[in-house]
C-alpha positions as semicolon CSV with decimal commas, in nm:
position;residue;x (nm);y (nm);z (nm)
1;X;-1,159;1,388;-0,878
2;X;-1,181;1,652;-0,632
3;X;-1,462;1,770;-0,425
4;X;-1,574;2,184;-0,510
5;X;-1,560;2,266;-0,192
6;X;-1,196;2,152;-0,169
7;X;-1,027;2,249;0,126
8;X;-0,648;2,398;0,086
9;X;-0,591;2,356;0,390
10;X;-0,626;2,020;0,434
11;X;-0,278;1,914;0,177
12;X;0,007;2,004;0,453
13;X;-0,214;1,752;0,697
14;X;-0,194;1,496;0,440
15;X;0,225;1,513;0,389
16;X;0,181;1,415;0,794
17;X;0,200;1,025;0,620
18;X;0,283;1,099;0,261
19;X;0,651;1,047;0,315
20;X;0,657;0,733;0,481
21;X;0,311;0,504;0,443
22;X;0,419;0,340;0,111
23;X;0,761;0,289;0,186
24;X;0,673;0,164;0,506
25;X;0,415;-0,065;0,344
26;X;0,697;-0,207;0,090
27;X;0,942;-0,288;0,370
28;X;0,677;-0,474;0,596
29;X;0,572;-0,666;0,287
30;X;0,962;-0,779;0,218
31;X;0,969;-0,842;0,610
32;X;0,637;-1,083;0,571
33;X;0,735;-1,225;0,275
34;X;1,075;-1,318;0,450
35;X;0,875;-1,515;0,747
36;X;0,752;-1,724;0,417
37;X;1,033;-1,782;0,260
38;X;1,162;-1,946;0,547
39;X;0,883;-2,209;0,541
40;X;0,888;-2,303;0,189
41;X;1,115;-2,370;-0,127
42;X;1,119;-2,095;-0,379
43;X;0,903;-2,292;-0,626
44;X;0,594;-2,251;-0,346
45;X;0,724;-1,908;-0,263
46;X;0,589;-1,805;-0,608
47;X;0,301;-2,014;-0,661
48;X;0,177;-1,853;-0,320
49;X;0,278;-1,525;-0,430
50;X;0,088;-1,548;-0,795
51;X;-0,191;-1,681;-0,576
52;X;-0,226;-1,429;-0,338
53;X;-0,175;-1,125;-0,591
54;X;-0,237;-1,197;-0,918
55;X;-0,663;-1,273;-0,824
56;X;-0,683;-0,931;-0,688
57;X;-0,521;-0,717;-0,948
58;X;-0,734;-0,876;-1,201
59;X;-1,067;-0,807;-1,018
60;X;-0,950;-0,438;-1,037
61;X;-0,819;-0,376;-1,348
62;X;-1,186;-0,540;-1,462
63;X;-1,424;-0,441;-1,196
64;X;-1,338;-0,191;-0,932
65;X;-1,170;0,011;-1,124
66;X;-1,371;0,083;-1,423
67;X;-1,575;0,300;-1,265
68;X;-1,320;0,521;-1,132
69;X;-1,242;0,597;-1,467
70;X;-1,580;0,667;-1,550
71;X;-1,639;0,907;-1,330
72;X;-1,289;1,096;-1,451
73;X;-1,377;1,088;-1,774
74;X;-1,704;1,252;-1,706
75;X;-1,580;1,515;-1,411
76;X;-1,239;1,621;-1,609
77;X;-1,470;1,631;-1,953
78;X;-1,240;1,411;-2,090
79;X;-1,314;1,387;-2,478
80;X;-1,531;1,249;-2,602
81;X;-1,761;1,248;-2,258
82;X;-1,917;0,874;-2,232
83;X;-2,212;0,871;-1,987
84;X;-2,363;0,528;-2,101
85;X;-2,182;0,262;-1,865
86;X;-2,186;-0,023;-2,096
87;X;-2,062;0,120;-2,415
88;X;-1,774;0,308;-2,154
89;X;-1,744;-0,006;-1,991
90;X;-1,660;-0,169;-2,397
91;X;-1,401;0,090;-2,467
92;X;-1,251;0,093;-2,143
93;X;-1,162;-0,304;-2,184
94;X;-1,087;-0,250;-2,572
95;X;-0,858;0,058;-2,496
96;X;-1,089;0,204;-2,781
97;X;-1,189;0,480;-2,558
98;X;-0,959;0,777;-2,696
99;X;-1,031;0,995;-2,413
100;X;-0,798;1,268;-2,424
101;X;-0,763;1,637;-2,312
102;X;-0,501;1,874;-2,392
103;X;-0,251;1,604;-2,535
104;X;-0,287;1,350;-2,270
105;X;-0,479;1,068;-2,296
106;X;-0,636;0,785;-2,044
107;X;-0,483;0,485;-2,149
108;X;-0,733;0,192;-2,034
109;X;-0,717;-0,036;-1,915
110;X;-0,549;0,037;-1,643
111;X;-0,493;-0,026;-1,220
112;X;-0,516;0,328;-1,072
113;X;-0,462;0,254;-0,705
114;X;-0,323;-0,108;-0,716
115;X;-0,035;-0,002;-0,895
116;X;0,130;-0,094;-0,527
117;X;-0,024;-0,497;-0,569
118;X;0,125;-0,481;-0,912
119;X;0,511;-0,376;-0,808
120;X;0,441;-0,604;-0,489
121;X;0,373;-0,844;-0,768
122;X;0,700;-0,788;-0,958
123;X;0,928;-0,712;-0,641
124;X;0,817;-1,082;-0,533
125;X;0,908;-1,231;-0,859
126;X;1,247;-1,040;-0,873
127;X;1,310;-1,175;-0,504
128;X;1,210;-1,528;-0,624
129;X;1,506;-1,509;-0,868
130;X;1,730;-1,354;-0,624
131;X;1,673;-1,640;-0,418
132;X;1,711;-1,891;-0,663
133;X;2,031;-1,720;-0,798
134;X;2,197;-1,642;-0,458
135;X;1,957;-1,744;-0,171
136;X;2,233;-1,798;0,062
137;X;2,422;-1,498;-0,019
138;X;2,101;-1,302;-0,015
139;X;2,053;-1,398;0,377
140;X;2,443;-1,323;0,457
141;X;2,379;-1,007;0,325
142;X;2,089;-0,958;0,611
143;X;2,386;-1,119;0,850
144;X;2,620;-0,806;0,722
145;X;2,325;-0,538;0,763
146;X;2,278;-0,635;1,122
147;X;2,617;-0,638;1,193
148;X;2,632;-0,304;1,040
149;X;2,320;-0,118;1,185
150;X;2,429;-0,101;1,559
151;X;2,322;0,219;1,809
152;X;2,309;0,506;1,599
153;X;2,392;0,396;1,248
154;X;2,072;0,216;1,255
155;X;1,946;0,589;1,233
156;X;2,161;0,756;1,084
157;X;2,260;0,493;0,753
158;X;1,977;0,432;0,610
159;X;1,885;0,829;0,662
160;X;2,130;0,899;0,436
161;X;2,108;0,644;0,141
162;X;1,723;0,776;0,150
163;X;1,854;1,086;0,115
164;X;2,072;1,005;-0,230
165;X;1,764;0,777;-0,341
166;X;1,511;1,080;-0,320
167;X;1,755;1,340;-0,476
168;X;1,674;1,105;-0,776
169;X;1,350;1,193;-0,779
170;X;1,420;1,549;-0,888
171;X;1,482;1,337;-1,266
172;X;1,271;1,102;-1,184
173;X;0,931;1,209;-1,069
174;X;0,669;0,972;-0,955
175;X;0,452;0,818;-1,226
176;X;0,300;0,534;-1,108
177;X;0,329;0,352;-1,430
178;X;0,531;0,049;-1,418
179;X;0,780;0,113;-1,702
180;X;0,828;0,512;-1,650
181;X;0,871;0,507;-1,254
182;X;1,230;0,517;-1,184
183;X;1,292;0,670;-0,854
184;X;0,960;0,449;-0,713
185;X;1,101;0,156;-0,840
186;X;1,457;0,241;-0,641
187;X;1,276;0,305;-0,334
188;X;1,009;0,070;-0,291
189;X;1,193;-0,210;-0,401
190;X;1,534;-0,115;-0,224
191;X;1,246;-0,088;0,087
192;X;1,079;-0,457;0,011
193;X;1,496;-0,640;0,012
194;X;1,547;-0,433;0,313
195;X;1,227;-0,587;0,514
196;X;1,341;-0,893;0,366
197;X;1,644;-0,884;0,528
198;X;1,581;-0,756;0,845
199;X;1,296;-0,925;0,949
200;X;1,428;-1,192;1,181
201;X;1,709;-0,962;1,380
202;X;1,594;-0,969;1,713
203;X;1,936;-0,684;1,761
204;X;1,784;-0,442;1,511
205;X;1,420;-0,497;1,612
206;X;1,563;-0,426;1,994
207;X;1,786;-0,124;1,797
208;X;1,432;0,056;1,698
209;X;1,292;0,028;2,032
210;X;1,553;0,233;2,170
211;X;1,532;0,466;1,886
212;X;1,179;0,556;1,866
213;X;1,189;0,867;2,049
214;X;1,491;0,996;1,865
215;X;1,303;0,889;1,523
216;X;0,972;1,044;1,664
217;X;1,244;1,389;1,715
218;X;1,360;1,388;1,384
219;X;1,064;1,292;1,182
220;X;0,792;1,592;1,385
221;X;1,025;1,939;1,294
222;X;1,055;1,736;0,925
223;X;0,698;1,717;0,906
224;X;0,634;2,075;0,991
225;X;0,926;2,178;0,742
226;X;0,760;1,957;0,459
227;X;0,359;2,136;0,621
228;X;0,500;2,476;0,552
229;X;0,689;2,401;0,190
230;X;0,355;2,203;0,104
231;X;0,150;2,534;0,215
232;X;0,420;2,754;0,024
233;X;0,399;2,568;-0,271
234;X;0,113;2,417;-0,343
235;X;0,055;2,143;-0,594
236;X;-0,028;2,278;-0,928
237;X;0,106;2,610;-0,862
238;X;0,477;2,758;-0,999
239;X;0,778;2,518;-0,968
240;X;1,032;2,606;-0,694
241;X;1,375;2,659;-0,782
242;X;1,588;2,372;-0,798
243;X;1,794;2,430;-0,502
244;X;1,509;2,476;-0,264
245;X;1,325;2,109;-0,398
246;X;1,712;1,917;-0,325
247;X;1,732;2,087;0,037
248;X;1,308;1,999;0,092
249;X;1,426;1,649;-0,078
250;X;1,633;1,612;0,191
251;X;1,393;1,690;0,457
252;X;1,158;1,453;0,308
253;X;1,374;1,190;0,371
254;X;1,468;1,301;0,707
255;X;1,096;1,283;0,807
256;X;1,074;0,962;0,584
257;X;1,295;0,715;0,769
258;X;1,214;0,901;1,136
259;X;0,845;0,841;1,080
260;X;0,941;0,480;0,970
261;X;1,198;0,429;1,291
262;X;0,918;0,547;1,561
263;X;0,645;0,360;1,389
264;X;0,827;0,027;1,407
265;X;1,008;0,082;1,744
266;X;0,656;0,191;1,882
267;X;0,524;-0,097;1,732
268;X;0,770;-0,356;1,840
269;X;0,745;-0,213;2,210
270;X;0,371;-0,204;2,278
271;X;0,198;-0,396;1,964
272;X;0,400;-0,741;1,959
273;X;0,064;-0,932;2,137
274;X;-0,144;-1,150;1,932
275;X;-0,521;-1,113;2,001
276;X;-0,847;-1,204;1,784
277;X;-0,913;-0,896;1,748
278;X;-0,581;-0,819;1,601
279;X;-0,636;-1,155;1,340
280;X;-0,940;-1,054;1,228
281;X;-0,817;-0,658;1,107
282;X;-0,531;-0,809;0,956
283;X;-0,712;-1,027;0,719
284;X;-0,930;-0,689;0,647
285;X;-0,663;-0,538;0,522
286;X;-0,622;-0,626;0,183
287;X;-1,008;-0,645;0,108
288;X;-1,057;-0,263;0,289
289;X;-0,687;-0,184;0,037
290;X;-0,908;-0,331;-0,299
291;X;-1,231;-0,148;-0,244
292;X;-1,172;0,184;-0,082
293;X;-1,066;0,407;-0,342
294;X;-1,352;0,309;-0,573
295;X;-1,609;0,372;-0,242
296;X;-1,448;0,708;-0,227
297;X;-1,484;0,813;-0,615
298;X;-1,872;0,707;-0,634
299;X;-1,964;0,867;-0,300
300;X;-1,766;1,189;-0,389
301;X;-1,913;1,208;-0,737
302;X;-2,319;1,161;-0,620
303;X;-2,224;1,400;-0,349
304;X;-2,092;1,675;-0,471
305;X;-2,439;1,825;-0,628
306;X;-2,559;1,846;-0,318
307;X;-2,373;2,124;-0,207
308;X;-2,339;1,973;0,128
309;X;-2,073;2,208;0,382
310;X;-1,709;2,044;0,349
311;X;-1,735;1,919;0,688
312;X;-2,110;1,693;0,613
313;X;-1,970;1,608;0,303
314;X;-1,616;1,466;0,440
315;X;-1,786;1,298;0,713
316;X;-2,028;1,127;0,533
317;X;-1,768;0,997;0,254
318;X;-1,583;0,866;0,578
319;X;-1,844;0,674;0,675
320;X;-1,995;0,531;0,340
321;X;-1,601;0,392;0,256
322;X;-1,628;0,280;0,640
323;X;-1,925;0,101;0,604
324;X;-1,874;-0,025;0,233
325;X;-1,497;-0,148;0,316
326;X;-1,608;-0,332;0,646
327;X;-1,977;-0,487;0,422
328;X;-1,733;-0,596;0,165
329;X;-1,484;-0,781;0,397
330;X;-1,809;-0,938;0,641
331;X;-1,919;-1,055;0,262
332;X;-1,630;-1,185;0,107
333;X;-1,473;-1,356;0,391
334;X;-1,786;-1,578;0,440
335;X;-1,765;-1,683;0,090
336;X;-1,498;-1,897;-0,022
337;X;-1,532;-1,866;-0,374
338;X;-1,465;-1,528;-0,321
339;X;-1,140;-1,514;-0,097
340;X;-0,872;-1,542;-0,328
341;X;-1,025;-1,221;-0,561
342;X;-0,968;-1,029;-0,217
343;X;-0,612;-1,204;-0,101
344;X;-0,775;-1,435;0,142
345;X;-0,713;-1,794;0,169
346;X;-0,977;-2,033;0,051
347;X;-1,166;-2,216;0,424
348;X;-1,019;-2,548;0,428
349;X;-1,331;-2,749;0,397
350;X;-1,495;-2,877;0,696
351;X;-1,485;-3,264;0,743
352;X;-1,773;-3,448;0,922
353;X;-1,714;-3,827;1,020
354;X;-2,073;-4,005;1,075
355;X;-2,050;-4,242;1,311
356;X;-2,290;-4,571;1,406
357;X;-2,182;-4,606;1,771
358;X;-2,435;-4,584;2,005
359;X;-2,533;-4,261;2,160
360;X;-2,455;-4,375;2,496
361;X;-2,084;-4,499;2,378
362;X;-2,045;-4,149;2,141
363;X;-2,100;-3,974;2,489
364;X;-1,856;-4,169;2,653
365;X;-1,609;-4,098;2,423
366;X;-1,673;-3,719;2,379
367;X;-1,604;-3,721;2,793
């Protein structure tokens, strides 16, 4: 879906994060699910996994997604064009829908934007059995990394393995589908073991502090390299030759793993306080991940008609994702039936003793 008053201007801005965010994501996700592992025999490691993912992806693949769908069947004219929710709604679960247009067709149903919960999903498993296989071995192998990524190789090594995986994805091109995604699968996952393994080395957390700046330096020309190739060559327009995508591949990565270096060494210097405040965005996360791309598809649709100027119309998608993201969390987070659809924890239950003592006595007590 795209707005009709789409701005060109605005797709070198967006490779400012393109690069980086999902790997970034996978390698914080090994790194957390290392500080579990830790605490808990594999057997729990997966139940909590299943427990915390599986919910989730099936309340989008059956609720919030659907109506993405909808609303690209009816905006691309997808044949044949089904405006009646329910009987959509019947052939989207059915896969009955046949919805096709110029040779490709929507195959339903399907997980649009939580196609990152379902690799998180599978990565998890995959580590599971890893750990069960060779769980020693596996953390030696974090011993040998650390021992390996001192001063500069800690910038410079994993620079260039990102550089030979994204070369790959000149044959491999990002599909998003779990069984055709090649090059994703190489990188995310290779980024999830790598978080696994790194997470508790207090030398390589200490190693991106004092790299920041120099990732900051090499991610910031990158980015305006990747800006200007972006603006060059837009999406949809003539391929490049081959030559100039492997050097750009290249600079992708270079801005890929700088971005990542500064954002954790920034992090680790000036964000490693707990607070409430801090708590209580964390556990937003997920539920602001589930719901936001679905906001954004309903708003855009019902607001494009209006004709609104690209800067009312942007700003008031902002804030109706805003708002419905941060109603949906303040909802489901107050209901515990609720929680574990949107990766939360159930609210262990409250227990209330009665008690006969006098009040006096109870007082007494109390002080």
């Amino acid at each position: 879906m795209k707005s009709p008053r789409a701005i060109p201007e605005m797709a070198p801005i967006l490779m400012l994060t393109s690069p980086w965010r999902l790997t970034l994501l996978f390698l914080v996700s090994g790194a957390a699910t290392r500080f579990m592992a830790d605490k808990m025999t594999v057997r729990a490691l997966t139940r909590v996994r299943l427990a915390r993912l599986v919910p989730p992806l099936i309340l989008a693949v059956l609720v919030l997604v659907p109506p993405q769908t909808y609303y690209q069947v009816i905006e691309q004219a997808v044949t044949p064009v089904e405006t009646f929710y329910p009987a959509f709604y019947l052939k989207y679960l059915t896969g009955s829908g046949h919805w096709c247009r110029i040779g490709d067709c929507l195959t339903t149903p399907t997980y649009n934007h939580m196609w990152f919960v379902s690799y998180l999903l599978i990565y998890s498993l995959a580590l599971s059995a890893l750990l069960a296989l060779a769980g020693p071995r596996l953390r030696a192998l974090g011993d040998m990394l650390e021992a390996q990524l001192t001063d500069w190789r800690l910038l410079a090594l994993p620079l260039l393995a990102l550089v030979a995986l994204d070369l790959l994805e000149l044959r491999f091109p990002i599909t998003h589908w779990m069984i055709h995604d090649w090059y994703n699968h190489l990188l995310s996952f290779t980024a999830f073991l790598f978080g696994f393994l790194i997470a508790k080395s207090l030398s390589l957390r200490d190693g991106f502090i004092r790299l920041r700046w120099w990732g900051l330096a090499i991610a910031v020309p990158a980015y305006a390299l990747v800006a200007h190739y972006t603006w060059a060559h837009p999406f949809g327009g003539p391929t490049p030759p081959l030559g100039l995508r492997a050097i750009m591949r290249v600079v992708y990565a270079t801005q890929q793993w700088g971005a990542i270096v500064a954002v954790l060494g920034f992090g680790a210097r000036h964000l490693s306080h707990d607070s409430p405040t801090l708590r209580y965005l964390v556990q937003a996360v997920f539920p602001f991940y589930l719901v936001h791309q679905t906001i954004i598809v309903v708003a855009g649709h019902n607001l494009a008609p209006l004709g609104l100027p690209s800067g009312a119309e942007a700003a008031i998608i902002l804030i109706i994702t805003f708002g419905g993201c941060f109603a949906t969390y303040e909802v489901v987070r107050r209901v515990n039936i609720l929680r574990p659809w949107f990766g939360l924890k159930r609210l262990a239950p409250t227990i209330q003793t009665e008690t006969t003592e006098p009040q006096g006595q109870t007082q007494a007590a109390q002080a």
